[in-house]
C-alpha positions in Angstrom: 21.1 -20.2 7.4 18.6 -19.4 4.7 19.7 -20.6 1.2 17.5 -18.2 -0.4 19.3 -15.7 1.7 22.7 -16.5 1.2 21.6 -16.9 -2.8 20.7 -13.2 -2.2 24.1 -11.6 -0.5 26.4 -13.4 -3.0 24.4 -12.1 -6.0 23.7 -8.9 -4.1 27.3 -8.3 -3.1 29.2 -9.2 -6.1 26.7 -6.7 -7.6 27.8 -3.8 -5.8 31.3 -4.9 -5.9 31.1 -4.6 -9.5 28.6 -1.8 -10.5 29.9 0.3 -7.6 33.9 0.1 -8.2 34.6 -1.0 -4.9 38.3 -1.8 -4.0 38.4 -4.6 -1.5 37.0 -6.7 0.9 37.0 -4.0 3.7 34.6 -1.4 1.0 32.4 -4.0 0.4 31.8 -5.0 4.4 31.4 -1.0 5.3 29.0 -0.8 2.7 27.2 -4.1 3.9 27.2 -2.8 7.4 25.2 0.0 6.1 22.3 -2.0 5.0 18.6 -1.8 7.3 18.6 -4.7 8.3 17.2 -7.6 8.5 15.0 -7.2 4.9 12.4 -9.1 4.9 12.8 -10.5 1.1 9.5 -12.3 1.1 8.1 -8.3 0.7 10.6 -7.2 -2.1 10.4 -7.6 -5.6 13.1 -10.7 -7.1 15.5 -7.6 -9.0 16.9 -6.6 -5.3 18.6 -10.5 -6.0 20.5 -9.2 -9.0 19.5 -5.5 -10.0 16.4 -2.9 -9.3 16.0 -0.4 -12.2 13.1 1.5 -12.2 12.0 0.6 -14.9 11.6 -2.8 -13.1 8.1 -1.2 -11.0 4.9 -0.2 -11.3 4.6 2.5 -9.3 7.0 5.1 -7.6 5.3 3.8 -4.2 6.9 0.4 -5.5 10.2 1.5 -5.8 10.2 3.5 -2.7 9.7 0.2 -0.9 13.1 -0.4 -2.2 14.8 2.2 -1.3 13.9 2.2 2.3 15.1 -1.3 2.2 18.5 -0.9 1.8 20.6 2.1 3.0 23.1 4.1 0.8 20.5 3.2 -1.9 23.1 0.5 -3.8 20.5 0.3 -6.7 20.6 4.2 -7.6 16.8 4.6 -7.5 17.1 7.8 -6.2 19.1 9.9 -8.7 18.8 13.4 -7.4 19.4 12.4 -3.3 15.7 13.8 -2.2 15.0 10.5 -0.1 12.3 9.7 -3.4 13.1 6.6 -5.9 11.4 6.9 -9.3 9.9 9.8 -9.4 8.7 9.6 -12.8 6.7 6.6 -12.2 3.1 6.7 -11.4 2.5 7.6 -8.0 1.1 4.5 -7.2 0.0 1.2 -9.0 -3.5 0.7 -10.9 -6.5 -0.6 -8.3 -6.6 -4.0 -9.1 -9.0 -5.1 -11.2 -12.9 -6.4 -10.7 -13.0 -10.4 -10.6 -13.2 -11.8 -14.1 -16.4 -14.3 -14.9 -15.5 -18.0 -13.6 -14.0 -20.0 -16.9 -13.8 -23.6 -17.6 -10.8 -23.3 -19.8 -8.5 -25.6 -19.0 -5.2 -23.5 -19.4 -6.8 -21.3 -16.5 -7.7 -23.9 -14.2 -4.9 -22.0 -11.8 -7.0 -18.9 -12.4 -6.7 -15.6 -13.9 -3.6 -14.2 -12.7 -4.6 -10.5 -13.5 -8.8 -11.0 -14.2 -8.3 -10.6 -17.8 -11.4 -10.1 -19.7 -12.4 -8.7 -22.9 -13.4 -5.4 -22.1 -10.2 -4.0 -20.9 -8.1 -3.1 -23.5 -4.4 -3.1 -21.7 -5.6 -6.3 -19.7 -7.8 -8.2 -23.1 -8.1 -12.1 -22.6 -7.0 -14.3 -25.7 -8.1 -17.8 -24.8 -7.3 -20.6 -27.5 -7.4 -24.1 -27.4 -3.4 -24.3 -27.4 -2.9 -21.4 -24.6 -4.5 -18.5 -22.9 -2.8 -15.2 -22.4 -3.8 -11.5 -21.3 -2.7 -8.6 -24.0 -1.8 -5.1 -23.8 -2.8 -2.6 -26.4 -0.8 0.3 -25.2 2.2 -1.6 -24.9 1.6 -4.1 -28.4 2.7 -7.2 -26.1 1.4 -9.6 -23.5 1.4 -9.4 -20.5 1.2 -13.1 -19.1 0.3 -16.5 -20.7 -1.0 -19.5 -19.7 -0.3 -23.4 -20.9 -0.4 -26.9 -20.1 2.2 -29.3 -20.8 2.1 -33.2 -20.9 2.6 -35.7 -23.2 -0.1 -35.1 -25.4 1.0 -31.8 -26.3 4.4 -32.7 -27.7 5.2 -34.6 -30.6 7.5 -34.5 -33.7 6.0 -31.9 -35.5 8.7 -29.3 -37.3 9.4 -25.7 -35.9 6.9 -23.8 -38.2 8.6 -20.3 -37.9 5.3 -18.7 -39.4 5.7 -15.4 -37.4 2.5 -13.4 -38.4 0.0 -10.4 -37.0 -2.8 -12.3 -35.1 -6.0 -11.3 -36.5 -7.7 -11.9 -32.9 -7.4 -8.6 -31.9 -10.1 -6.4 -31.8 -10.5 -2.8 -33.9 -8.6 -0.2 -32.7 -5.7 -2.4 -31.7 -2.5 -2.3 -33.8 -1.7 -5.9 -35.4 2.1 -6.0 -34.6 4.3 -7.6 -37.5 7.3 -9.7 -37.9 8.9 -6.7 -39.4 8.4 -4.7 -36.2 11.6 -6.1 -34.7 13.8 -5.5 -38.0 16.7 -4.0 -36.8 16.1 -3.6 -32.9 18.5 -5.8 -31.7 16.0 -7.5 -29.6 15.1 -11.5 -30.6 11.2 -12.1 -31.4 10.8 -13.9 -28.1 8.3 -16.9 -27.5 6.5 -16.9 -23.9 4.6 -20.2 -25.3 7.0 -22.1 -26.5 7.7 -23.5 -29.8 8.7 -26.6 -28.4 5.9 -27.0 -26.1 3.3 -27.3 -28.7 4.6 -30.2 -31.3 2.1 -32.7 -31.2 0.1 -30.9 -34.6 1.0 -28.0 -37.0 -1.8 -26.1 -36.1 -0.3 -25.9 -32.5 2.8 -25.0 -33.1 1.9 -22.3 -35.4 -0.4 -20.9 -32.7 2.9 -20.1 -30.9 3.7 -18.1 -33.6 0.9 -15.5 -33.6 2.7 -11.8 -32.9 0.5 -12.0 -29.9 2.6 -14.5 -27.9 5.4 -12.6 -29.0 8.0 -10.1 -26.7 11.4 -7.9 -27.4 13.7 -10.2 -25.6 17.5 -10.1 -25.2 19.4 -12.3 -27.8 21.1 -13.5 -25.0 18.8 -14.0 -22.5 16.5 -15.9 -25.0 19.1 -18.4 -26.6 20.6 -18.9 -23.4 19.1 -19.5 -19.9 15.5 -18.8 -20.9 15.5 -21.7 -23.6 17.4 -24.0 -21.6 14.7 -23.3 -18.8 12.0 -24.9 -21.0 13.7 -27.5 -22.4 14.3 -28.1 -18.5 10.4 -27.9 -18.1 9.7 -30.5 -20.9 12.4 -32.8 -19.6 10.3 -33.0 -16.8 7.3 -34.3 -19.2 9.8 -36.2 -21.3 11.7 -38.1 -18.3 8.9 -38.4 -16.0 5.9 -37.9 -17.6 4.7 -35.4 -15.3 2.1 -32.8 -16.4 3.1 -28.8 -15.8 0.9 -25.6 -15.7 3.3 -23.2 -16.8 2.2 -19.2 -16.3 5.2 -16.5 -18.1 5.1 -13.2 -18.9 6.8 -9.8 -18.5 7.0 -6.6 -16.8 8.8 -3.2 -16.5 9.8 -1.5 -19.4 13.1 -0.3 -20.8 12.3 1.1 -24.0 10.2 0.0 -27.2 11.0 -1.1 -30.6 8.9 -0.6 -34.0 7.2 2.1 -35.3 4.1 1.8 -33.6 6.5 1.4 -29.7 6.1 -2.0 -28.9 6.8 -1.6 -25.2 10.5 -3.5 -24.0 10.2 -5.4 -21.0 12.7 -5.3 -18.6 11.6 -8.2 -16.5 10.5 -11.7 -17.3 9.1 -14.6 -15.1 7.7 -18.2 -15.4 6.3 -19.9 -12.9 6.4 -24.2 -13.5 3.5 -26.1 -11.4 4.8 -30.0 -11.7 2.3 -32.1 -11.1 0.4 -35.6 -11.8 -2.8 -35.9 -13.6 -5.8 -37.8 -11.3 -7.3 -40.5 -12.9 -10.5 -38.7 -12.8 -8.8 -35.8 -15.0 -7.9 -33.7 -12.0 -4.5 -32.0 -11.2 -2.6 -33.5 -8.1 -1.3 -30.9 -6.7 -0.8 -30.2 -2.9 1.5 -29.1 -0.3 4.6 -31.1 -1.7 4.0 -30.1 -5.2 6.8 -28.8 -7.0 6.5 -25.3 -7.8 9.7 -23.0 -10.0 9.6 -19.7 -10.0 12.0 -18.1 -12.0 12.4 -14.0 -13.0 15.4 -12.5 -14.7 16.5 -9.5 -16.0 15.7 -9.4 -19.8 19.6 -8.4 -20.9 22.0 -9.8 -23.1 24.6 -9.6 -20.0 22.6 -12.0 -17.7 23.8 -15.3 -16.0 23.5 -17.8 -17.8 22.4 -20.5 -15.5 18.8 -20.1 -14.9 18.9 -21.3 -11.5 20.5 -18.3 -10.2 17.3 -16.8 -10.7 15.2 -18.8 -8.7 12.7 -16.5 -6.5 9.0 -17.3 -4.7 5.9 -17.3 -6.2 4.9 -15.0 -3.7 7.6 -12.2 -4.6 6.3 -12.4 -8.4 3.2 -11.6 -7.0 5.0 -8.1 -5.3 6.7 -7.8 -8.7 3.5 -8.0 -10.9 0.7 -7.0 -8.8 -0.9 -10.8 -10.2 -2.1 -13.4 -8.2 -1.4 -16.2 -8.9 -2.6 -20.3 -8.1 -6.0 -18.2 -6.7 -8.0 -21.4 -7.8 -6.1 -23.7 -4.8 -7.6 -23.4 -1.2 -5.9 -20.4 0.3 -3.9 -22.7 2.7 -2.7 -24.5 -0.1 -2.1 -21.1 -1.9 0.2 -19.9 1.3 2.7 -23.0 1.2 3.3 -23.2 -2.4 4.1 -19.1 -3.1 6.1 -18.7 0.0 8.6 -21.5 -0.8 11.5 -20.4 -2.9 12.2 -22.8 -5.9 15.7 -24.7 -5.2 16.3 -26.7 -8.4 19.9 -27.7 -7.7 
């Protein structure tokens, strides 16, 4: 059988068990035996492994995708019983973006997940020499980021904690503020890591910039989100591999700060692990490594990262990115449909 699938009904069913009020064994089968099936997970977004809220999609044509998936609709996407989840999404997601000019940068040599460029102002392309990162100005938070890792990035350098606005932004954007998260409960959340940029001061104060900055869950961020990058440089550390690391969020479950800084309710990384060709290139092919990890941004989540392992290809029906879209297309196909499986 399927790990992924069997990683799926045991989070699935001791979801419902709980968040339902079930009272045994025999509920929790008639409810099971209710379900379309098969579902084809590769085509659902990775919150059907633990929770769907809709706040987690895009669209309403997103979250009707779910609903149809599963009978008795066990994530309660469709509050009213009309047969339509979400109504008060968007009918359906924005058309996807024109291709963004070529770059040479070297934290996009995966490509553009989202064609970020600097005209759009809810999809506005930040590229600096210590990461790369697409920016949303209705929502006063990234929406993805893009780094390298290897040993030349890391070092001994001290945690600068120099949160500040990032003066990058053009007019007309609001510069948010370390103050913006006084009082909201939510950690001021790295997607660039600290820890990943130690080699020099100025790099690890680049991490620091507001910019690189989301609302995350106390819990979520001190627990398995940090101990998912210290697992990603332990992989630099132990082995001296090189990583292209892509993280972001999505969804939205709230905002914080005066000005609505936008909460997401979903956040992913994807880890690329690979060796670095003599000639500079990456060595990366059909046995690379690849982690893909999304998780609910909560203070009640798991706190073994692991159990949120997923498919690059499902963070792709989560986000409406694509992503590793500088590989040949063959290649592309074996690395997102694998699910990650680090044990």
């Amino acid at each position: 059988m399927d790990v992924s699938w069997v990683r799926f009904c045991g989070r699935s069913l001791a979801l419902l068990a709980l968040g339902i009020g079930l009272g045994g064994c025999s509920d929790l089968l008639r409810l099971v035996a209710n379900w379309t099936a098969p579902v084809d997970l590769s085509t659902l977004p990775p919150c059907v492994d633990d929770d769907c809220n809709c706040g987690d999609f895009a669209s309403q044509a997103q979250a009707q995708v779910v609903l149809e998936a599963f009978a008795r609709d066990p994530y309660g996407l469709d509050g009213d019983g009309n047969g339509r989840a979400c109504e008060l999404l968007p009918a359906t997601s924005p058309t996807p973006p024109a291709p963004a000019p070529a770059s040479s940068h070297p934290h996009l040599v995966l490509g553009n997940p989202s064609q970020a460029n600097t005209t759009d102002p809810n999809n506005y392309l930040i590229q600096r020499s210590q990461y790369v990162l697409s920016y949303s100005r209705d929502r006063n938070r990234l929406n993805w980021a893009s780094w390298q890792v290897n040993a030349d990035w890391l070092g001994s350098t001290d945690r600068q904690d120099n949160f500040r606005p990032d003066g990058v932004l053009p007019q007309g954007f609001y510069q948010v503020t370390p103050n913006d998260y006084r009082g909201s409960g939510y950690d001021r959340g790295h997607v660039v890591p600290s820890g990943d940029r130690t080699n020099t001061v100025r790099d690890n104060a680049a991490t620091f910039l507001m910019t690189n900055i989301i609302p995350q869950a106390p819990e979520n961020n001190r627990g398995p989100w940090k101990d998912l990058e210290e697992y990603g440089r332990s992989l630099v550390y132990q082995d001296n591999s090189s990583l292209h690391v892509l993280a972001g969020a999505y969804g939205n479950q709230g905002s914080v700060g005066n000005r609505a800084i936008a909460v997401p309710s979903r956040l992913w990384k994807i880890i690329v692990v690979y060796d670095r060709l003599p000639e500079g290139g990456l060595g990366v092919g059909s046995d690379t490594q690849v982690i893909a990890v999304d998780m609910p941004n909560i203070d009640q989540v798991n706190p073994d990262w692991r159990r949120y392992q997923t498919s690059v290809q499902r963070l792709e029906v989560a986000t409406g990115y694509r992503f590793l879209e500088n590989l040949p297309p063959e290649l592309q196909a074996i690395l997102k449909a694998h699910t990650s499986d680090v044990p």
